[in-house]
C-alpha positions as CSV (number, residue, x, y, z in Angstrom):
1,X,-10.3,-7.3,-8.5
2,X,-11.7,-10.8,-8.8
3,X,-13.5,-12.1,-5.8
4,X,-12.9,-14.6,-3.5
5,X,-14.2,-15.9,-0.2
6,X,-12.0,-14.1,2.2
7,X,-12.1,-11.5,2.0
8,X,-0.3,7.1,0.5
9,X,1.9,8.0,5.1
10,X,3.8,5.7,7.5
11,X,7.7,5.3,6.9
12,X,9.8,3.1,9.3
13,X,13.4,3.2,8.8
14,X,15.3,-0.1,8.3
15,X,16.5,-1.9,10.8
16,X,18.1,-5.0,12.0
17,X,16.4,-7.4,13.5
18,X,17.0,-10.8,14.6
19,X,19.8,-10.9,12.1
20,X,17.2,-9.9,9.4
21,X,17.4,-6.1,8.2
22,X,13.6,-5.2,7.5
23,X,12.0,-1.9,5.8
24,X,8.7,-0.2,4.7
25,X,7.6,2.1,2.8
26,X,4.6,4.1,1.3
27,X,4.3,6.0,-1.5
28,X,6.8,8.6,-2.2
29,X,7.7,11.1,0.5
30,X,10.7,10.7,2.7
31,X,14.0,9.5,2.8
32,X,15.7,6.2,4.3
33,X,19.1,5.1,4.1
34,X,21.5,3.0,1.9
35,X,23.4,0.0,3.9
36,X,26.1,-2.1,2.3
37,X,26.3,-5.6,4.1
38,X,29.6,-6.1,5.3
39,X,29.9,-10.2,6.1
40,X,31.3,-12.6,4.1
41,X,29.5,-14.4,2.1
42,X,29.7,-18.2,1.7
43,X,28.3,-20.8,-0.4
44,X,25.0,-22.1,1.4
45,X,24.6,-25.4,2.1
46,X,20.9,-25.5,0.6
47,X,19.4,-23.1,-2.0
48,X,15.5,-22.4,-2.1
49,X,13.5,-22.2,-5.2
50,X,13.1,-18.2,-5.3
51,X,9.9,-18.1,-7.8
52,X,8.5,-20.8,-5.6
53,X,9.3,-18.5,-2.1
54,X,7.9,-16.0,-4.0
55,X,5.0,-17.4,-4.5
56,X,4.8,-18.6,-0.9
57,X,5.2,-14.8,0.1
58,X,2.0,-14.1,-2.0
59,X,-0.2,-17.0,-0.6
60,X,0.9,-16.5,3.3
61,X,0.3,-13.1,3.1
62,X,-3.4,-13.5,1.3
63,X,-4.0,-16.0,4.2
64,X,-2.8,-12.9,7.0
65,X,-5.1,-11.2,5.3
66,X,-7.7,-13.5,4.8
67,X,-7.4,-14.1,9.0
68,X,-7.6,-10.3,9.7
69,X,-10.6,-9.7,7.6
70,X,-9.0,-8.1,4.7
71,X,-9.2,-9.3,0.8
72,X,-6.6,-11.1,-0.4
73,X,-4.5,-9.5,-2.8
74,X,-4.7,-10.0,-6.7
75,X,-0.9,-10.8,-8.4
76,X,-0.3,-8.0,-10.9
77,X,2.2,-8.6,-13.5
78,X,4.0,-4.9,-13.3
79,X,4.2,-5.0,-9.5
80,X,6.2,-8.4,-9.9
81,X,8.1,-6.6,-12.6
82,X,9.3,-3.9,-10.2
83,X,9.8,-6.3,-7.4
84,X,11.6,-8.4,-9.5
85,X,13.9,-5.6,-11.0
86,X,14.5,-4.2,-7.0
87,X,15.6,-7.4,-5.5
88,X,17.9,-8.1,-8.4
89,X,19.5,-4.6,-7.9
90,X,19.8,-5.5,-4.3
91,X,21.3,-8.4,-4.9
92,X,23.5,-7.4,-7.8
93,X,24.9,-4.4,-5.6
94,X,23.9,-5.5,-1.8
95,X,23.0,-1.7,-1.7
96,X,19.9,-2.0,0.8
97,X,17.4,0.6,1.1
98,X,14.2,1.8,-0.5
99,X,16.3,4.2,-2.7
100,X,19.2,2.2,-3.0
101,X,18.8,2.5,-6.8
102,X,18.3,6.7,-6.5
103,X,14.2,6.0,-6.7
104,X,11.4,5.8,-4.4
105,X,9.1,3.0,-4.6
106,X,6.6,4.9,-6.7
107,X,9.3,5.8,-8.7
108,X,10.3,2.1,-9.6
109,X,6.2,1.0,-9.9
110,X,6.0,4.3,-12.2
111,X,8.9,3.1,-14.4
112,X,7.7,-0.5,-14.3
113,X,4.4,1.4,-16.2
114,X,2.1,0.9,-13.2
115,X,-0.4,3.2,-13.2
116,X,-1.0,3.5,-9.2
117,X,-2.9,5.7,-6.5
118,X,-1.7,3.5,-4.2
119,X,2.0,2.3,-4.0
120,X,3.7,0.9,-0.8
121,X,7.1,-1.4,-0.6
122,X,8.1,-4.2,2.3
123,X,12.0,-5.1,1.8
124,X,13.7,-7.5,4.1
125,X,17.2,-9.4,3.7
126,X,17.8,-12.9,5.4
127,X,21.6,-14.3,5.7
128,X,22.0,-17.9,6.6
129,X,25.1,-19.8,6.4
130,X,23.7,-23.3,5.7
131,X,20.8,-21.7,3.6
132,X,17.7,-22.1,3.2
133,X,14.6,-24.7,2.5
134,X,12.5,-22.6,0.2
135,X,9.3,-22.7,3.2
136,X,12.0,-21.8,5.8
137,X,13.1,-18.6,3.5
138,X,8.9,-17.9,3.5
139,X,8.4,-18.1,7.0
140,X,11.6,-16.3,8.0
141,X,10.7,-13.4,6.1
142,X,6.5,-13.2,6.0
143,X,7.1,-13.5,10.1
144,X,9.8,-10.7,10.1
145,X,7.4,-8.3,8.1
146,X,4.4,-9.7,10.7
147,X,6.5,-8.8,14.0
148,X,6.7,-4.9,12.7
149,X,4.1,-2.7,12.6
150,X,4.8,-0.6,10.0
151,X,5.6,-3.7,7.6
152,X,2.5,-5.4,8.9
153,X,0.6,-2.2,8.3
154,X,1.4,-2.4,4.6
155,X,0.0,-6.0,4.6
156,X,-3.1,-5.5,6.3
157,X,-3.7,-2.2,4.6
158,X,-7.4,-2.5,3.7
159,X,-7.2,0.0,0.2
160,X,-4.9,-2.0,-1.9
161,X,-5.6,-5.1,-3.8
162,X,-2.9,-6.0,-5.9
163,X,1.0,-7.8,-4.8
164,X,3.9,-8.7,-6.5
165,X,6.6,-10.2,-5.3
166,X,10.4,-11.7,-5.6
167,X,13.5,-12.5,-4.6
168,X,17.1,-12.5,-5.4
169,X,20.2,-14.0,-4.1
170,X,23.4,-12.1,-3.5
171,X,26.5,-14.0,-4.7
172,X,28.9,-11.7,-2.7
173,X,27.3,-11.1,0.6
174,X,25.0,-14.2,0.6
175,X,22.2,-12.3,1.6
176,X,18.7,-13.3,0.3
177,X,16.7,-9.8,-0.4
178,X,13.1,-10.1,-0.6
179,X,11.2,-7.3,-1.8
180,X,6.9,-7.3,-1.7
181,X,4.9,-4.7,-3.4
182,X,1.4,-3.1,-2.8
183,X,-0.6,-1.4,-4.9
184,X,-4.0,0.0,-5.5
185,X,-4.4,1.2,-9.2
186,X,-5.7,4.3,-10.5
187,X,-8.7,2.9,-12.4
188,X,-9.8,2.0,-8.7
189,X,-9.7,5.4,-7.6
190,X,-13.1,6.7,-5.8
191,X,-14.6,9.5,-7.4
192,X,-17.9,11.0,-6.5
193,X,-19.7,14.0,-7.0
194,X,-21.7,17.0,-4.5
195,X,-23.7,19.5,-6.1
196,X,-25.2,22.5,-3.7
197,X,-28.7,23.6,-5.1
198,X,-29.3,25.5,-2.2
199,X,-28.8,29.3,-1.4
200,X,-26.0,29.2,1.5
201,X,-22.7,27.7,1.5
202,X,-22.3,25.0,3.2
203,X,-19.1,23.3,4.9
204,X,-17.9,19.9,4.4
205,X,-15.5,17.5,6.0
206,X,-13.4,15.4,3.9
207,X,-10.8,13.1,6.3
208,X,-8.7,16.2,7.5
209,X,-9.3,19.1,5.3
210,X,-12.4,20.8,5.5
211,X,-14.3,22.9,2.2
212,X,-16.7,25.8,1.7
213,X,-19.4,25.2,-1.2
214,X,-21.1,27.9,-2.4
215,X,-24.4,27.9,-3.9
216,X,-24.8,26.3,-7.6
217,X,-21.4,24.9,-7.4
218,X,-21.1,21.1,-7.9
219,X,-17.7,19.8,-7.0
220,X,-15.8,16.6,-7.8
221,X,-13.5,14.4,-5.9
222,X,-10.9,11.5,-6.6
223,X,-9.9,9.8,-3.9
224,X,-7.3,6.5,-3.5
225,X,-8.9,6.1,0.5
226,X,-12.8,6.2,1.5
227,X,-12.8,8.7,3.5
228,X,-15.9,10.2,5.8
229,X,-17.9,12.7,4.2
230,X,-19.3,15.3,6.8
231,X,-21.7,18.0,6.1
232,X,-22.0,20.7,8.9
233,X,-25.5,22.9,8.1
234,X,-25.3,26.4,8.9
235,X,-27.3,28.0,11.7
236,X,-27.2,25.4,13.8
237,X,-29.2,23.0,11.5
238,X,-27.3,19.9,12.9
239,X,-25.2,17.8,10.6
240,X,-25.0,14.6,8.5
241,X,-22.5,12.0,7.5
242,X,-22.0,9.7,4.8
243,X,-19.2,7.3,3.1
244,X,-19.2,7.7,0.1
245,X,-18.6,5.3,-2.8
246,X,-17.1,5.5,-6.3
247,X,-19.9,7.0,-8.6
248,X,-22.2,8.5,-5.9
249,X,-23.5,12.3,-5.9
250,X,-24.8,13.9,-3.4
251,X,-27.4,17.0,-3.8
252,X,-27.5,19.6,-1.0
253,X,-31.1,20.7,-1.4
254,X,-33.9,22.8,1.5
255,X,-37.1,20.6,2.0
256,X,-40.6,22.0,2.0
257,X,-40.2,23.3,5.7
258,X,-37.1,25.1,4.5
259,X,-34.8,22.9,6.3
260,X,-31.3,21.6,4.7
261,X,-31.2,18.0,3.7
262,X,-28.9,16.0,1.6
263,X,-30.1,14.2,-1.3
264,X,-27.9,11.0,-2.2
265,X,-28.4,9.3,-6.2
């Protein structure tokens, strides 16, 4: 991810809001429904530059970011592609839903040949009579996915760092469906190392699941989070904790005094 100055599971079924019919989604478990829109649609007044909302999404959501201490997101070309693909099914069909097209989101980003260990999906739909000024369509929708906290969870969400996002206007129904992807890809995934040299197995704590290493074994993980790394010594040695990063290893080794320490290169 390139740098700048500023800086899978929660599921939230859609609902209406306001008028606007929101929905998030992460990764690839769970269901939500499919909604048809039912009003009529009629010929807006004003029409917004899509590609130029789009863009608007993208830059107001790096500055949400940017204002809750997060990195701003990097634009990745396949993300787009999906979103792109998504809203244009939405508007095509005004089928709303994160499986309106019989696919998750991971599905779509997996399709779209985005390699991913992270995926998560914001949708929203605004309807307006007299239309839209391409800033109004922005704020509408980037202060919609602010007001809920599972969409605003996806935007804060401090392990991705890529977006991509578009809309598409529905010539039947009138809505405007917006659809913003996350993603975290798989060449960013954490992967570290522990080795025990020493002669007693020793229990670990990785985020909720807890492991038994025996001696001589050397174990790897992948992870798409940082999780804590917890080490509980046996016999009431105490413990220690660590984060650890993508390419650290970490030795479980007795000092001279016989004590168990943990050894981190």
């Amino acid at each position: 991810m390139s740098q700048h100055f500023c800086q899978w599971l929660l599921l939230v079924p859609c609902v209406l809001l306001s008028g606007v019919s929101l929905g998030q989604v992460s990764e690839e478990n769970a269901s939500v429904r499919v909604e048809q829109q039912t009003h009529q649609a009629v010929k807006p007044e004003s029409s917004p530059d899509l590609a130029e909302a789009a863009a608007g999404i993208v830059k107001r959501t790096n500055d949400f970011r940017c204002d809750q201490d997060r990195e701003p997101l990097d634009v990745n070309p396949k993300l787009k592609e999906t979103a792109r693909y998504f809203a244009d099914f939405m508007a095509r069909t005004d089928q709303y839903g994160h499986r309106a097209d019989g696919q998750s989101p991971a599905q779509r980003a997996s399709h779209h040949d985005y390699d991913f260990c992270i995926v998560a999906e914001n949708i929203a739909y605004q309807f307006s009579s007299a239309g839209f000024a391409t800033e109004e369509l922005v704020e509408a929708t980037v202060e919609g996915w602010k007001q809920s906290p599972g969409h605003r969870e996806s935007m804060l969400d401090p392990a991705v760092t890529e977006i991509g996002v578009a809309l598409a206007y529905g010539e039947q129904s009138g809505n405007y469906y917006a659809v913003q992807m996350f993603g975290r890809p798989r060449s960013m995934s954490i992967e570290f190392k522990i080795a025990n040299n020493a002669d007693v197995t020793v229990d670990y704590r990785l985020g909720d699941q807890t492991f038994p290493l025996p001696p001589r074994v050397t174990r790897t993980h992948l992870q798409c989070r940082a999780s804590e790394l917890s080490f509980q010594w046996p016999d009431g040695q105490g413990s220690k904790t660590v984060q650890p990063n993508d390419g650290d290893r970490y030795s479980i080794e007795r000092d001279d005094a016989g004590q168990l320490q943990l050894d981190a290169g």
